[in-house]
Steps between C-alpha positions, in 0.01 A plus 500: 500500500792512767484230716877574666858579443670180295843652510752704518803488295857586568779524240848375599835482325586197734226285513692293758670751711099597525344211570718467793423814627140487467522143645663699830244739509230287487585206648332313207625240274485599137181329362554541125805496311496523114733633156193502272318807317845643431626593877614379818228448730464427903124558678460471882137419563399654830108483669360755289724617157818379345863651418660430208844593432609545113855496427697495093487236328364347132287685312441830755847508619599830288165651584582422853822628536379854280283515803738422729733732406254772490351489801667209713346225724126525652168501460394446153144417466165382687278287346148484629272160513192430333210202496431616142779603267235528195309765673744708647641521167196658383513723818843617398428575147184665629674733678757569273817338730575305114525185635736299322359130349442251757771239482499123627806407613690201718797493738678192584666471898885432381513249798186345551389480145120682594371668269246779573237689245399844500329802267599824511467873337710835555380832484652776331772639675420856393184468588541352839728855625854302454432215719504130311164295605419193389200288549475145562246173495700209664431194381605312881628576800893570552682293757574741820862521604573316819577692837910402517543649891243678727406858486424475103311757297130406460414727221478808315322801724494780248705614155552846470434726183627843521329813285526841473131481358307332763125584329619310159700248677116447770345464179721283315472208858198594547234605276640307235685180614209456743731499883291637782656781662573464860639793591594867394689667734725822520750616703750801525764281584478213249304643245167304355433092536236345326424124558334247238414170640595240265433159650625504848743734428550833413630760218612776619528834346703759619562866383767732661464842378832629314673129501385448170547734208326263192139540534417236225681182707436330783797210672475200671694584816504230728388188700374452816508102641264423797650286781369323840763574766646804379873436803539145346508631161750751580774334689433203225595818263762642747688127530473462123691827422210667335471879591254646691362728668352487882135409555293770509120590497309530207234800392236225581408468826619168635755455168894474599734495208854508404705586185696252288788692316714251344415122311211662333639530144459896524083494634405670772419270759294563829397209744159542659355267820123584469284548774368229724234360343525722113666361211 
């Protein structure tokens, strides 16, 4: 049903101020850049998913703000990829996530004049433990953002869903949006990880025990972007002003990773250098 992670969506009450941020992190050229379907939009296409940054304006810009103003900048929403819209709708109602009705729409590049297709569905909130998922059939391919300097992001590594119900939140990835747990891990000192592969990258579950007092919702927490050389994309980071922390090495054997703290639009950001020779 899931063939891999489409995007991830950030809201922004500067869609400009964040697009220029995003475009230091990454070291990517914006791809996309569109004022249609009632919002603000910019989408950085990397090697394996795409960002897209919402921001106020048209017909969502109160709805926007109201969210804004509630919770601030960040992580919004995921929306997974299909290669048949039609039948994971079915899936969806099957399983009672109350998909919404699948909806053809266009987007129109406000520079180039492209125009790309797509179908998509959203599950019920409430019945997806708080977090917003949509589901998506694209029509083409997006254009991938350009490297603009060396030691660029390549792509996403993992998004993080935190839980203080890790069986319902197992079952809700797992048993009944179809991801293949990788891993299930627990540890005194961090609490309990569970990994669902999803493409060729991962969603990751975490639970800390006592962090979380609401039993009945789940968050999306945070991102984490892979790179290549892990010291060129820090003192690209360093020289650009961005804060972060030192290089350090990861829970993975082989991993070395670094925190980004600031030009994130309020997401959690960690940097990971795989392995030689893992993705």
């Amino acid at each position: 049903m899931i063939v891999g992670l489409d995007h991830v969506v950030v809201l922004t009450g500067d869609i400009n101020a964040a697009s220029a941020a995003y475009q230091t992190l990454l070291a990517r050229a914006p791809a996309w850049r569109s004022s249609d379907h009632g919002a603000d939009r910019v989408l950085f296409t990397l090697d394996n998913t795409t960002l897209e940054l919402v921001g106020p304006n048209g017909a969502d810009a109160d709805r926007i703000r109201t969210v804004l103003a509630a919770q601030g900048e960040g992580l919004a929403s995921i929306c997974f990829r299909t290669s048949d819209i039609a039948k994971t709708h079915r899936r969806l109602d099957r399983l009672a996530l109350k998909p919404e009705p699948i909806a053809e729409v266009e987007g129109r590049d406000a520079i180039s004049g492209a125009v790309l297709s797509w179908k998509r569905t959203r599950a019920a909130t409430e019945a997806t433990r708080g977090v917003r998922l949509f589901f998506l059939e694209r029509g083409m391919e997006r254009p991938l953002s350009a490297p603009t300097t060396g030691g660029s992001i390549t792509g996403l590594d993992h998004v993080v869903v935190s839980t203080s119900d890790p069986e319902r939140t197992a079952a809700l990835y797992g048993a009944r949006l179809g991801l293949d747990m990788a891993l299930d891990r627990s540890h005194p000192d961090w609490g309990r990880l569970m990994f669902f592969r999803c493409g060729d990258l991962i969603v990751e579950v975490t639970h800390r025990p006592g962090k979380e007092a609401d039993t009945s919702l789940d968050r999306l927490r945070g991102l984490c972007w892979r790179v290549a050389d892990m010291d060129a994309t820090h003192a690209r980071l360093s020289l650009a002003g961005v804060d972060v922390s030192e290089v350090r090495n990861g829970r993975k054997p082989g991993t070395r990773v670094m925190t980004v703290r600031s030009g994130t639009c309020g997401v959690p950001t960690l940097l990971v250098q795989p392995s030689a020779g893992k993705p």
